[in-house]
C-alpha positions in Angstrom: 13.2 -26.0 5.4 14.3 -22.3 5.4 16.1 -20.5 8.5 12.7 -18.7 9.6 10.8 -21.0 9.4 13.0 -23.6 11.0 13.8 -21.0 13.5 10.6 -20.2 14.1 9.1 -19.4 18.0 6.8 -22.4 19.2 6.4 -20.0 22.4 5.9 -16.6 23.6 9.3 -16.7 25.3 11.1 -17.2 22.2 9.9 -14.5 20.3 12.4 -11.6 20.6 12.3 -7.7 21.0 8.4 -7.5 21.9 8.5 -7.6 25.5 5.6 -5.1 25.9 3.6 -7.4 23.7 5.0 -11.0 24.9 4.1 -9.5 28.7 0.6 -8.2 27.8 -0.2 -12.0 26.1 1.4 -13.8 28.8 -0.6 -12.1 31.3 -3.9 -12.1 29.6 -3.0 -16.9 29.0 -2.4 -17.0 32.4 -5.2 -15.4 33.5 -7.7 -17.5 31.5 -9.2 -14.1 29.7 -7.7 -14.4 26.3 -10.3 -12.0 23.9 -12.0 -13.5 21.5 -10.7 -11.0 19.3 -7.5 -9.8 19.0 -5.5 -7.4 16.5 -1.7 -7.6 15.8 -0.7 -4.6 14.3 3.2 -3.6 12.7 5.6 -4.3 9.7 5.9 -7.4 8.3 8.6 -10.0 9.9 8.1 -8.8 13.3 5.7 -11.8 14.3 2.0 -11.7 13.7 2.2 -15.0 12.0 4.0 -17.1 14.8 2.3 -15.0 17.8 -1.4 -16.4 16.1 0.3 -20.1 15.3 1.1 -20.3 19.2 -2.2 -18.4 20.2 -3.8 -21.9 18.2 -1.5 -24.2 20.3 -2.2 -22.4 23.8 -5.4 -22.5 22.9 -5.7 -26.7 21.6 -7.1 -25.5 18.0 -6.7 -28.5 16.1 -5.5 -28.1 12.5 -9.1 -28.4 11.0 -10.3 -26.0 13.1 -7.3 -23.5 12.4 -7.9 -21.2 9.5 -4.9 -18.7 8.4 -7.1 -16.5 5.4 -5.0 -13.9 3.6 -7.4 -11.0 3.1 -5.1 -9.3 0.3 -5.2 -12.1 -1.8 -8.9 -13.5 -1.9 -10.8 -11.8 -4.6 -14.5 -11.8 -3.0 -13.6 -10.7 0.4 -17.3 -9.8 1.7 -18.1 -13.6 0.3 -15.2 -14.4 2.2 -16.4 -12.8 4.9 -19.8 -14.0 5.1 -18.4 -17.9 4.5 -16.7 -17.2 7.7 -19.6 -16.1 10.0 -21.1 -19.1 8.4 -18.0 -21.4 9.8 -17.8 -20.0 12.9 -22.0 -21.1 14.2 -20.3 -24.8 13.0 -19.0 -26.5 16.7 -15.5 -27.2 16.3 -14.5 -30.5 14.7 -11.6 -31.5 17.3 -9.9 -29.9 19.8 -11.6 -27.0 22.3 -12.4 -24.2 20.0 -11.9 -22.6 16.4 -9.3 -19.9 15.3 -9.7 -17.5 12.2 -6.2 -16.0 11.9 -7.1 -13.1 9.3 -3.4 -11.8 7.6 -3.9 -8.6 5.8 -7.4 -8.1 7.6 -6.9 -3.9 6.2 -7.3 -5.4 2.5 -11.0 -6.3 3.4 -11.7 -2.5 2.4 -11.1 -3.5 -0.9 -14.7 -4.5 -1.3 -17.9 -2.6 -0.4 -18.7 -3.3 3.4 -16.8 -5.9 3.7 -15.1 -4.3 7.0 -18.8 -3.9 8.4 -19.8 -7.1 7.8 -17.2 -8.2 10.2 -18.5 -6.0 13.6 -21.4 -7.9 14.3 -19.3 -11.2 14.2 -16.2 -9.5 16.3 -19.2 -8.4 18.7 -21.0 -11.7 19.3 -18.2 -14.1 19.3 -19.3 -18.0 20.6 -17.2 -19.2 23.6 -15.5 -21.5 21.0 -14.5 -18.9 18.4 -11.4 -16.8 18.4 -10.2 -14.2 15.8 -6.8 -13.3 15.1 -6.4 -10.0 13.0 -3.2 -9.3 11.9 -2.4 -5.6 9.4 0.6 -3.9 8.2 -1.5 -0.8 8.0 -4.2 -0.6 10.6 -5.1 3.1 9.7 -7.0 1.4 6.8 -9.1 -0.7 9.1 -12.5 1.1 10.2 -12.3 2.3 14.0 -15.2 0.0 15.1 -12.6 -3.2 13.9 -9.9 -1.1 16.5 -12.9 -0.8 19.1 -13.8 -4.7 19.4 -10.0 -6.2 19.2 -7.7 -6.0 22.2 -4.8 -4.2 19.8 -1.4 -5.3 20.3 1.4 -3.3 18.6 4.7 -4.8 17.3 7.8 -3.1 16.6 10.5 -3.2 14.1 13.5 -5.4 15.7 16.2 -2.8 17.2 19.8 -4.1 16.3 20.7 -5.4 19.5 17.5 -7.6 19.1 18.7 -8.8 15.6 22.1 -9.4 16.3 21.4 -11.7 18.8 19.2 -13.9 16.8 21.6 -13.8 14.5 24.2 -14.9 16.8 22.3 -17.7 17.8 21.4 -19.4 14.6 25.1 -19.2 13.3 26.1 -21.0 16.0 23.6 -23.5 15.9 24.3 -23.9 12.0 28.1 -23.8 12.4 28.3 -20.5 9.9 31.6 -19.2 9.7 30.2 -15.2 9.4 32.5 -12.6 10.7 30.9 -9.8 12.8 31.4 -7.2 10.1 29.3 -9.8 8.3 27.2 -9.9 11.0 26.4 -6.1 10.6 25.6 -6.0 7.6 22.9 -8.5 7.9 21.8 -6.1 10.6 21.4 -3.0 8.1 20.0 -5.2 5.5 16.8 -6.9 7.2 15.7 -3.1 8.3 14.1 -4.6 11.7 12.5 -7.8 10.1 13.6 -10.9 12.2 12.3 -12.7 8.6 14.3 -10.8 6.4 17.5 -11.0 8.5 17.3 -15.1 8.8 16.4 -15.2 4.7 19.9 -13.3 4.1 21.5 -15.7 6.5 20.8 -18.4 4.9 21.7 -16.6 1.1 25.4 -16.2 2.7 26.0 -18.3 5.8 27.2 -21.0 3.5 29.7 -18.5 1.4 33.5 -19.5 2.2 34.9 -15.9 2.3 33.8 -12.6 3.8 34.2 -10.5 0.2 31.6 -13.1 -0.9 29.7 -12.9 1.9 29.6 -9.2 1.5 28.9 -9.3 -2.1 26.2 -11.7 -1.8 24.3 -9.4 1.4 24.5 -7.0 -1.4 22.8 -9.3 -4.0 20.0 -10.0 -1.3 18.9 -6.3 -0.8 17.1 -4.5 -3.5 18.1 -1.7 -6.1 16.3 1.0 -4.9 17.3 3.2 -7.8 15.3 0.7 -9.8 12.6 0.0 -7.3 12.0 4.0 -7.4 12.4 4.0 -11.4 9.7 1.4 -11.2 7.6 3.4 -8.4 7.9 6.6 -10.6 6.7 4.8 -13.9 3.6 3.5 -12.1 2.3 6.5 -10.8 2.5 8.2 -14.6 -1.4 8.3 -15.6 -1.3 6.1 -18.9 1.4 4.4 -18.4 2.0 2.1 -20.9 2.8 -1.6 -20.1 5.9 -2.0 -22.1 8.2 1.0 -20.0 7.0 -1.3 -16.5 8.1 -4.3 -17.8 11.3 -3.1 -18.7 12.0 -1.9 -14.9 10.5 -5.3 -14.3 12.7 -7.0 -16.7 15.8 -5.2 -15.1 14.9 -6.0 -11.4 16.5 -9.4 -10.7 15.8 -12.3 -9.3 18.0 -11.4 -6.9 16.1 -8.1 -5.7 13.6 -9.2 -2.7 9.8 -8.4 -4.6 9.5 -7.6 -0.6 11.9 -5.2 -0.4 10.9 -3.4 -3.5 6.8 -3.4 -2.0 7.9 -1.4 0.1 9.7 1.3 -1.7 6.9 1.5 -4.1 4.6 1.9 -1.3 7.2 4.7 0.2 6.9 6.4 -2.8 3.0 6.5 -3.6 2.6 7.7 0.6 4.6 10.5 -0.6 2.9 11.5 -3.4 -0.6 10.9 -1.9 0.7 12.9 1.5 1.3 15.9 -1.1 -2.5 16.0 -2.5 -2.1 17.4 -6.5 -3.6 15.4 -9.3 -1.6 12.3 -8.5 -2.9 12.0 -5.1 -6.0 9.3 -6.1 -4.2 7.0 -8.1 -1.3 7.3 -5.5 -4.1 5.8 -3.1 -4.7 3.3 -5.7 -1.3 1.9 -5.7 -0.9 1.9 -2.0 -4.1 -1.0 -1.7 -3.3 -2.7 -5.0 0.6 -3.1 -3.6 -0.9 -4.1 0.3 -0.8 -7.6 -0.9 2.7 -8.9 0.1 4.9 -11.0 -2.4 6.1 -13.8 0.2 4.9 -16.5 -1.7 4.3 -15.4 -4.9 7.7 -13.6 -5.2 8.5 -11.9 -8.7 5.2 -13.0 -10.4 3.2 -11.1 -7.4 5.1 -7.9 -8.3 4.5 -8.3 -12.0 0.8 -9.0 -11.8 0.2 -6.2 -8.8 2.2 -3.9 -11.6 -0.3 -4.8 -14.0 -3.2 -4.1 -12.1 -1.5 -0.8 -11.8 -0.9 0.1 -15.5 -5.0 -1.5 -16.1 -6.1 1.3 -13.9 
C-alpha cells in the first residue's frame, strides 16, 4: 500500500496543519450538531478525502451506505444527481445513517442545472442523510450550494507542517534521508501532504543522497514542457499531432498532477486578461478540473483531447 494512504488520518487529531478546521469539526462531533451538509473547500492533498472517510466512521456509516461520487468524472451529472435524491428517500441499509461524499462537486456545472437540482436536496435533508462536498474551486459552485453547507476551508501545508510528517514517516520506515533531502521534499510537494508522502516513497529507498536528489528531481514536473503543452492547447485549431508530441515528451516520470495544474495556471492567466482567448481559456479550466490521481498519464492525454476536439 502507498505511503499516503498507509499513512493516512483515521482521526481528526491526526490530520496536520488545519487546526482552525480540525477545532471547528471537533466542536461541532462533540456537540451532537454535525450539518447535514457540509463543504470542504482548498487544493488537492490537503484532506477532504480523509476528513469525509472519518466524518463516515464518527458518524457509523456502514460501507453500503457510504458513497464517495467523483463529480468530474461521471458523464451525466444531473442523472447523477437525480439517482442520488432517489438513494437518499431509501432508509439506510446498516449502520445509523447514509453519507454522499461528492469529490469535485464544482464539475456538476458541467451540465445544465445540475448545480440546482442539488438545493432542494441540501435544503430538506432526512435525519439519516449526510452530504459531504468537497471542490478545489468553489468559485465555480453557485452561491445557494455555499448558503446551505457549513464551509470549511483547508489550507496548503506550511513547511513546518510538512516536515514534520515527513519526519515521522521516515522514522517509522527506517529511511535513511538526510535533512537537505528532507527539504527538498518540502519544496517539491508545494503544500500537499499527498504529494510530499508520494516523493517519499519514489526516494526513501535510494542508498545515496545525489540519488536521492536526482530522483526528487525526476518526481516533479517539467514545467517548461507543461507550459509548452499549456500554450499549444490554448492555440484555436490546434492540431492533434503538435499535443501529442508535448505529450510524447512528458514522461512517465512527470506527475500528470503536477502538470494539471500548470495548465490550469496558465489558462487563469489568459482568461484573467479577457482578449479572444479568454472563452476557450474557460474551456480548458473545466475540461482540466478533473484530477489525474487515478487515471495518471492517460487522464491527461484524453482531457488534452477534449481540448484539441473543441
Amino acid at each position: 500500500m502507498e505511503l499516503y494512504r498507509r499513512y493516512r488520518p483515521r482521526s481528526l487529531q491526526g490530520i496536520v496543519g488545519q487546526g482552525k478546521v480540525v477545532a471547528s469539526l471537533q466542536k461541532l462531533m462533540d456537540s451532537g450538531r454535525l450539518p447535514h451538509a457540509i463543504l470542504l473547500t482548498g487544493p488537492s492533498g490537503t484532506g477532504k478525502t480523509t476528513i469525509a472517510r472519518i466524518l463516515r466512521d464518527f458518524l457509523d456509516c456502514s460501507e453500503n451506505d457510504y458513497q464517495e461520487i467523483d463529480c468530474a468524472a461521471v458523464e451525466h451529472p444531473l442523472e447523477t444527481v437525480r439517482s442520488i435524491h432517489r438513494a437518499m428517500r431509501m432508509s439506510p441499509l446498516a449502520g445509523s445513517c447514509r453519507v454522499f461524499f461528492l469529490e469535485e462537486a464544482q464539475s456538476l456545472s458541467r451540465a445544465g442545472f445540475s448545480q440546482q437540482a442539488m438545493l432542494k436536496m441540501l435544503e430538506d435533508v432526512p435525519s439519516y442523510v449526510y452530504f459531504i462536498l468537497a471542490s478545489t474551486d468553489s468559485q465555480k459552485l453557485i452561491s445557494t450550494i455555499h448558503t446551505r453547507c457549513t464551509e470549511l476551508r483547508l489550507n496548503l501545508l506550511a513547511p513546518e507542517d510538512l516536515r514534520g510528517l515527513l519526519l515521522r514517516v521516515i522514522g517509522k520506515e527506517g529511511f535513511s534521508v538526510s535533512q537537505s533531502v528532507v527539504e527538498e521534499i518540502i519544496e517539491a510537494a508545494e503544500g500537499s501532504a499527498r504529494k510530499a508522502l508520494v516523493i517519499l516513497e519514489q526516494v526513501g529507498s535510494l542508498e545515496s543522497q545525489a540519488a536521492q536528489m536526482d530522483g526528487i528531481k525526476s518526481a516533479t514536473v517539467n514545467k517548461v514542457l507543461a507550459i509548452d503543452l499549456a500554450r499549444a492547447l490554448i492555440k484555436p485549431g490546434v492540431k492533434w499531432l503538435e499535443v501529442a508530441m508535448v505529450l510524447k515528451a512528458i514522461k512517465d516520470k512527470d506527475e500528470p498532477e503536477a502538470v494539471r495544474y500548470l495548465i490550469l495556471g496558465y489558462a487563469r492567466t489568459v482568461l484573467l486578461g479577457g482578449g479572444p482567448l479568454a472563452a476557450r481559456a474557460f474551456k480548458i479550466i473545466d475540461i482540466f478540473s478533473k484530477n489525474f490521481y487515478d487515471s495518471k498519464q492517460a487522464g491527461l492525454a484524453a482531457a488534452c483531447w477534449e481540448v484539441v476536439m473543441l
